[in-house]
C-alpha angles and dihedrals in degrees: 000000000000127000098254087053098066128111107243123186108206113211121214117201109212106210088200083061095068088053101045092081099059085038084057090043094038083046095046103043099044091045098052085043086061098037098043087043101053092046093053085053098057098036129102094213081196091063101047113160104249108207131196126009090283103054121139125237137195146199112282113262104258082202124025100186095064092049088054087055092057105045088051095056089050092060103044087055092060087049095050091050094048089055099045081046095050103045085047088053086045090058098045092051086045083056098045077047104053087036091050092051098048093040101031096070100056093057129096097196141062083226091057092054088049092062101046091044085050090046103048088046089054094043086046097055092048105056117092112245099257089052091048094051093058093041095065091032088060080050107052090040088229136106113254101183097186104121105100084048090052099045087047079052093061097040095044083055099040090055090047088045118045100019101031089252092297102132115234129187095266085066095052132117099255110261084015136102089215148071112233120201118206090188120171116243139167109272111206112188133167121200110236113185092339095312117109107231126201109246107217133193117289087006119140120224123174118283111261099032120143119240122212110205104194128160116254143174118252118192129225122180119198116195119228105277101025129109137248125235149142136192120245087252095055085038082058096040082052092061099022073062074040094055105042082049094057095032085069093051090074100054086053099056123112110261 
């Protein structure tokens, strides 16, 4: 059998597929913040439907408001760790890309596909997120400045998890009485006689001027014994910052 005579299988590497992971997460997780939310909101957690003989019942909330704390917080844990989850699977899948690529053209076999694919997945998932990060940033050639949002991510998370939001001293800033927040957000912004100018919610600006949307940090400092919370609008501001973040992985990405 001659060369030209054998089979051959081309593979084509979908670079929406990379981002697909962290879109499903961002969608998910902003969708069940403003549903659950909302829900919490509207309930009487003292008049809960009990169905079937054995439903269980509780002692009535002395104080629903609490309770409503701290369902919230439970909720937004479970976001913030959707979205941490599903940037981290984003850039596995960006590494096992950019690996596949380089690697993937050199082999003869299916086989030999097949190991470099399994490798680089294994390689990917074992990295720590700071050192996964750089290593698809030396890929793609491009800076991807995340690593202060997704370490907020995981903080913010930890403190909603495992305390109900109430910051302890495990969560503070060392030397600090306090938990900072370096959370990603959508930075709109007009230029008015050379100075760039942030554009806010209801303001009036002259028609024709131009609007700059970036991706920015905003602060939010949270003292020891507070709790942490966010409304459903600044939860969808966090990955709408997420998203524009991960939609400029795939253009970067090696063809």
């Amino acid at each position: 059998m001659t060369e030209e005579d054998k089979p051959s299988v081309t593979v084509t590497l979908n670079g929406d597929g990379v981002i697909a992971p962290a879109l499903q997460a961002i969608r998910l997780a902003t969708e069940m913040v403003a549903v659950c939310t909302s829900a919490i909101a509207a309930t009487d957690l003292n008049d809960l439907p009990r169905d079937g003989f054995s439903g269980l019942s509780f002692v009535p909330h002395a104080d629903q408001a609490k309770a409503k704390l701290a369902y919230r917080a439970w909720i937004l844990g479970k976001a913030f760790q959707e979205l941490a989850r599903g940037l981290r699977a984003t850039l596995e899948q960006a590494y096992i890309y950019t690996l596949g690529l380089r690697e993937g053209r050199k082999v003869e076999t299916w086989g030999e596909f097949e190991d470099i694919y399994l490798a680089a997945e294994k390689k990917a998932s074992s990295l720590n997120f700071p050192d996964l990060l750089l290593a698809v940033q030396a890929q793609l050639a491009t800076k991807l400045d995340f690593f202060e949002e997704y370490r907020s991510l995981q903080r913010a998370r930890n403190c909603l998890e495992h305390r109900n939001g109430v910051v302890g001293h495990i969560d503070c800033d060392e030397g600090a009485g306090a938990l900072s927040l370096k959370l990603p957000r959508l930075k709109c912004s007009t230029v008015s006689d050379g100075e760039e100018i942030e554009v806010h919610k209801n303001q009036y600006f002259e028609k024709g001027a131009t609007i700059k949307i970036k991706r920015d940090l905003r602060i939010r400092v949270f003292a020891l014994g507070e709790t942490v919370s966010f409304t459903a609008e600044e939860f969808s501001e966090i990955a709408m910052a997420l998203r524009l973040f991960v939609a400029d992985i795939a253009p970067k990405l090696p063809i």
